[in-house]
N, CA, C and O of each residue as an XYZ file, in Angstrom:
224
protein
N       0.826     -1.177      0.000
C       0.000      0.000      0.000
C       0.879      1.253      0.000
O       0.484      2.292     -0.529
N       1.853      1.171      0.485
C       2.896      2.436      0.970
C       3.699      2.094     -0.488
O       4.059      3.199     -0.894
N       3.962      1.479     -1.064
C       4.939      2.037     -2.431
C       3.748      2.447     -3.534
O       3.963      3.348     -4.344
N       2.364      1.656     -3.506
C       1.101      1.795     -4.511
C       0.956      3.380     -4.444
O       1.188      4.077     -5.432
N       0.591      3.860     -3.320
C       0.402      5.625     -2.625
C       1.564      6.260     -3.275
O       1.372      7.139     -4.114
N       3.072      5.784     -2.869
C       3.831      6.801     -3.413
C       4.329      6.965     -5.029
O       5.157      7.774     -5.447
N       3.615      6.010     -5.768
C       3.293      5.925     -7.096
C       2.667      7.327     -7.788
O       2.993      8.054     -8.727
N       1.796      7.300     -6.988
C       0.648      8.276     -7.410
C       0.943     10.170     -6.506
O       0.544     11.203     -7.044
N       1.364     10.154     -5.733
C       1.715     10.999     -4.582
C       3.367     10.912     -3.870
O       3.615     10.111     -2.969
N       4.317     11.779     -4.384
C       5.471     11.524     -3.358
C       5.512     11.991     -2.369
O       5.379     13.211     -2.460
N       5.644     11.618     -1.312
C       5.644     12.567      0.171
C       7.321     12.838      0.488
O       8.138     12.658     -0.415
N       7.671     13.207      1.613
C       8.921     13.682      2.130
C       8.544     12.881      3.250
O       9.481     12.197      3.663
N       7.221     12.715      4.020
C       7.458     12.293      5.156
C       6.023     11.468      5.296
O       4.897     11.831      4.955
N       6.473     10.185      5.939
C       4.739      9.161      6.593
C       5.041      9.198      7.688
O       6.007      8.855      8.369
N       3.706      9.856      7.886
C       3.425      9.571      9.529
C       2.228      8.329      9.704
O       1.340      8.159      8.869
N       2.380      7.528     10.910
C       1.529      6.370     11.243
C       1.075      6.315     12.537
O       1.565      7.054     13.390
N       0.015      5.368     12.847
C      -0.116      5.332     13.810
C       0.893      4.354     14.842
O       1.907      4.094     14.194
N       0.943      3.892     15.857
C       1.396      2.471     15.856
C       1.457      1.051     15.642
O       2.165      0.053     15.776
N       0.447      1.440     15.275
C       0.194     -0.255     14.124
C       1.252     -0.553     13.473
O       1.808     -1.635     13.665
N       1.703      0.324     12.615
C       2.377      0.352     11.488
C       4.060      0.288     12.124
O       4.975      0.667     11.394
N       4.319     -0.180     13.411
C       5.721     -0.045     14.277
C       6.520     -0.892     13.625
O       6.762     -1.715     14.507
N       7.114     -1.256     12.629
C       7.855     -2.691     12.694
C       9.966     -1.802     11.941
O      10.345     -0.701     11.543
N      10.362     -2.640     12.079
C      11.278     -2.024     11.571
C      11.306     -2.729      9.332
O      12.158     -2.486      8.477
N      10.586     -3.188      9.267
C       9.993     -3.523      7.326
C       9.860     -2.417      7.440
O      10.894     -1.828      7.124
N       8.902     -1.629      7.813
C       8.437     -0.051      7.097
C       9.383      0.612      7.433
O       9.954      0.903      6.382
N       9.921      1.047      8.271
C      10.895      1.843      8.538
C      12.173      1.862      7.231
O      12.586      2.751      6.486
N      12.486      0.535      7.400
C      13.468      0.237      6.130
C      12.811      0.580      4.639
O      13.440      1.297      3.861
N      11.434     -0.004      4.262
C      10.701      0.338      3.245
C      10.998      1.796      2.758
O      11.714      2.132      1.815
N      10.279      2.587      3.622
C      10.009      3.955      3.384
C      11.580      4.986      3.469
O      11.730      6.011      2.802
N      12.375      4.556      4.206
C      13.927      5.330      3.881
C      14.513      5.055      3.261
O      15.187      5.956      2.762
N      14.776      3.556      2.741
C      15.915      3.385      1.913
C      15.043      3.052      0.549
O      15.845      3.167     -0.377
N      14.167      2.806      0.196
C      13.467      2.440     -1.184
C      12.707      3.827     -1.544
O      13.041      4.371     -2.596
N      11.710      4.434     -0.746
C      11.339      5.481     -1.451
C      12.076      6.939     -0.954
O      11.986      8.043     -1.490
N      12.749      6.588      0.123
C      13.991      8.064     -0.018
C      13.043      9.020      0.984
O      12.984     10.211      0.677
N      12.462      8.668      1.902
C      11.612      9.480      2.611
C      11.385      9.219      4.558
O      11.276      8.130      5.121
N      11.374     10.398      5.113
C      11.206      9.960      6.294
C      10.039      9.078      6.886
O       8.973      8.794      6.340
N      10.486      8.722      8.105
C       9.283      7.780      8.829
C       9.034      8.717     10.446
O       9.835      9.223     11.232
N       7.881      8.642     10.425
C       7.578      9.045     11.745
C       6.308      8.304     12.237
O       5.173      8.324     11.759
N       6.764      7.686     13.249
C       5.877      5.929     13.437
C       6.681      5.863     15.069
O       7.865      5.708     15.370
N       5.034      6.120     16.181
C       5.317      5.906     17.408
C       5.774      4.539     17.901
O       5.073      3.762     17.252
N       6.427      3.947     18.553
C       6.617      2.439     19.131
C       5.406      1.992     19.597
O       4.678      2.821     20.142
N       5.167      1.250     19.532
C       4.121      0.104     20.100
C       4.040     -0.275     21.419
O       5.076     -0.937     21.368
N       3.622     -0.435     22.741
C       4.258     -0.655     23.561
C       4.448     -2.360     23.517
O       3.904     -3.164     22.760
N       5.426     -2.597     24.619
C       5.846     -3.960     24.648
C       5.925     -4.245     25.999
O       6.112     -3.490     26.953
N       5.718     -5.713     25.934
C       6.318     -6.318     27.513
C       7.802     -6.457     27.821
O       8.322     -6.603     28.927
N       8.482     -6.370     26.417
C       9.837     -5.802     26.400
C      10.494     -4.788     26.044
O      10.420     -4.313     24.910
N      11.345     -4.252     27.130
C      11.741     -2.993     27.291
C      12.452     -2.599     26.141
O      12.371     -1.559     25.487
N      13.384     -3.906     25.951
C      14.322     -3.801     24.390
C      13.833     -3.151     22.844
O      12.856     -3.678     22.312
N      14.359     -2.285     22.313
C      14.093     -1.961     21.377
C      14.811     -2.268     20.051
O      15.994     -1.928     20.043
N      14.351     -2.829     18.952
C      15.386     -3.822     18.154
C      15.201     -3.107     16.837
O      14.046     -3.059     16.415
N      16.156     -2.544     16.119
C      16.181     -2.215     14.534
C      16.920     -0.956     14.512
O      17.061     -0.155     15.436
N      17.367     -0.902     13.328
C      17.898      0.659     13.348
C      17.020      1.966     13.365
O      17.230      2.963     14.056
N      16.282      1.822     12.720
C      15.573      2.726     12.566
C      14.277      2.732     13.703
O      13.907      3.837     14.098
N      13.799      1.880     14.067
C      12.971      2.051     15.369
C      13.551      2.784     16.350
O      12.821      3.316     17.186
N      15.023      2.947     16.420
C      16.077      2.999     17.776
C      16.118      4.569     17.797
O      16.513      5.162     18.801
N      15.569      5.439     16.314
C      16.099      6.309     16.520
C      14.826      7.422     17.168
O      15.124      8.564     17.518
């Protein structure tokens, strides 16, 4: 859905809700369509936070 959208529409920046937390989109949306991510964490029963781009 997120490369179909930026087909039609380029953005600079997606914002999400937390649904959308994983570090796939994160990677998706910076390194393939060249655009920021702004996507709250999810909470967890673990404190650990894992990916590059989630971390930041």
């Amino acid at each position: 859905m997120i490369k179909k959208s930026n087909r039609s529409r380029k953005s600079q920046c997606y914002v999400m809700d937390n649904g959308y937390d994983s570090e796939e989109i994160h990677t998706l949306i910076r390194n393939e369509i060249k655009a920021d991510s702004i996507v709250p964490l999810r909470e967890r029963k673990r404190m650990r936070i894992n990916g590059k781009y989630r971390k930041q």
